[in-house]
C-alpha positions as CSV (number, residue, x, y, z in Angstrom):
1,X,-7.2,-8.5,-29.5
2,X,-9.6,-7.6,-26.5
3,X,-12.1,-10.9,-27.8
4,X,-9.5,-13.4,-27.8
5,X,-9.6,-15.0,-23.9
6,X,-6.2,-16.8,-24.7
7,X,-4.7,-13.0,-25.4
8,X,-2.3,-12.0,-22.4
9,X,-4.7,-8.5,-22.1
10,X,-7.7,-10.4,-21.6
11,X,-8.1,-10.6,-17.9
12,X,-8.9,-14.6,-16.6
13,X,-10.7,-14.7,-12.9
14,X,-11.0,-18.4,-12.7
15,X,-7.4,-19.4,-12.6
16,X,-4.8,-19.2,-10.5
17,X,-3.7,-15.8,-9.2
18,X,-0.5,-16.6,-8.2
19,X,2.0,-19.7,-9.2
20,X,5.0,-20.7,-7.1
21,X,7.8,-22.4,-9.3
22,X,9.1,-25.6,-8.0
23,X,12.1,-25.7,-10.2
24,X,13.8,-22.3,-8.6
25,X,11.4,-21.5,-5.8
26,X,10.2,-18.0,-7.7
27,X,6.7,-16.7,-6.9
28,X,5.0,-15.2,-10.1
29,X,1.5,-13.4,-10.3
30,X,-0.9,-14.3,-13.3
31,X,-1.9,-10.4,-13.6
32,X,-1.3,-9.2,-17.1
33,X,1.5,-6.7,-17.5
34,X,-0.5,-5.7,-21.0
35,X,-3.6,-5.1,-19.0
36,X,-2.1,-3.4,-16.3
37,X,-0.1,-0.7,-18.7
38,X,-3.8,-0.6,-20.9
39,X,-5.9,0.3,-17.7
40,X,-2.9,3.3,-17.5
41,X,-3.3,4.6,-21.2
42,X,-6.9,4.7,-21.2
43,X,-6.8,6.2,-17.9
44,X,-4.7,8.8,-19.0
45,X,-6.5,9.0,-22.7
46,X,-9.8,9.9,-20.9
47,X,-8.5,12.7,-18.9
48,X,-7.4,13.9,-22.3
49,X,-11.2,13.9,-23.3
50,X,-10.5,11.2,-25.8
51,X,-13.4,8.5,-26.8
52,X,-12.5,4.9,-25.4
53,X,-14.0,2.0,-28.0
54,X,-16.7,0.7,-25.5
55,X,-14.9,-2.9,-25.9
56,X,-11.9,-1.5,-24.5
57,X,-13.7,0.4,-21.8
58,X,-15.2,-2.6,-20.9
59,X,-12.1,-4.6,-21.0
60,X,-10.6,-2.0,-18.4
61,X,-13.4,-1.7,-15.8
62,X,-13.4,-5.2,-16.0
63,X,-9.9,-5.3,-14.9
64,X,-9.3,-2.4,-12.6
65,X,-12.4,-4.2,-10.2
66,X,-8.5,-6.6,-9.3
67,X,-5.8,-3.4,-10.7
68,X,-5.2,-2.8,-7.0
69,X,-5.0,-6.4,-6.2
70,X,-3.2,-7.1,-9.1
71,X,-0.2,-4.1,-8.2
72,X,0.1,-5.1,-4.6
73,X,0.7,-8.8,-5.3
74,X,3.4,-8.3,-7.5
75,X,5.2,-6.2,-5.4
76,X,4.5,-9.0,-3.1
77,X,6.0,-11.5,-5.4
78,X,9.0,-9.4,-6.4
79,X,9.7,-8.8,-2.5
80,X,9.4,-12.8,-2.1
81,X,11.4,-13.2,-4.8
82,X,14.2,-10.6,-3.8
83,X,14.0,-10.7,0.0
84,X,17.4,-12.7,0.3
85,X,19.4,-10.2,-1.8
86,X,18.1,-7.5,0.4
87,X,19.0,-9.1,3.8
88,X,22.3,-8.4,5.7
89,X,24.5,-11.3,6.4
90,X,23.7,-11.1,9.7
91,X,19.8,-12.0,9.2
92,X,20.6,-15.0,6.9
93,X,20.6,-18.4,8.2
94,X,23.4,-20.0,7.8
């Protein structure tokens, strides 16, 4: 639901953006995935001409102010998180 803060659409600014895992070293971004494909419907809902519920609306120019952010850190992470399956032998340190 958008009122609930614990739902993982509501968008939290006063927590931590990004988490690294001790356990296996993983980086992982605290950006929802729900909000991120909600900002995409509605976008693509208004250029329909539909009506956007102004809690919604609100809920998604609330979080496209940190969309970009929000996209470019988890390609971040997944790169971080990927990097050594990418690299040649060569580059790894052995």
């Amino acid at each position: 639901s958008i009122d609930d803060d614990t739902d993982t659409v509501a968008l939290e600014t006063g927590g931590r953006i990004m988490v690294l895992e001790q356990s296996n070293g993983m980086l992982h971004v605290n950006y929802s995935d729900r909000l991120l494909k909600m900002i995409r419907e509605v976008r693509q809902l208004s250029s329909l001409g539909l009506a956007i519920p102004a809690k919604i609306a609100k809920t998604c120019a609330n979080g496209e102010k940190y969309y970009r952010y929000g996209v470019t850190l988890k390609q971040i992470a997944h790169f971080y998180n990927t990097v050594d399956q990418q690299m040649l032998p060569c580059q790894q340190v052995r």
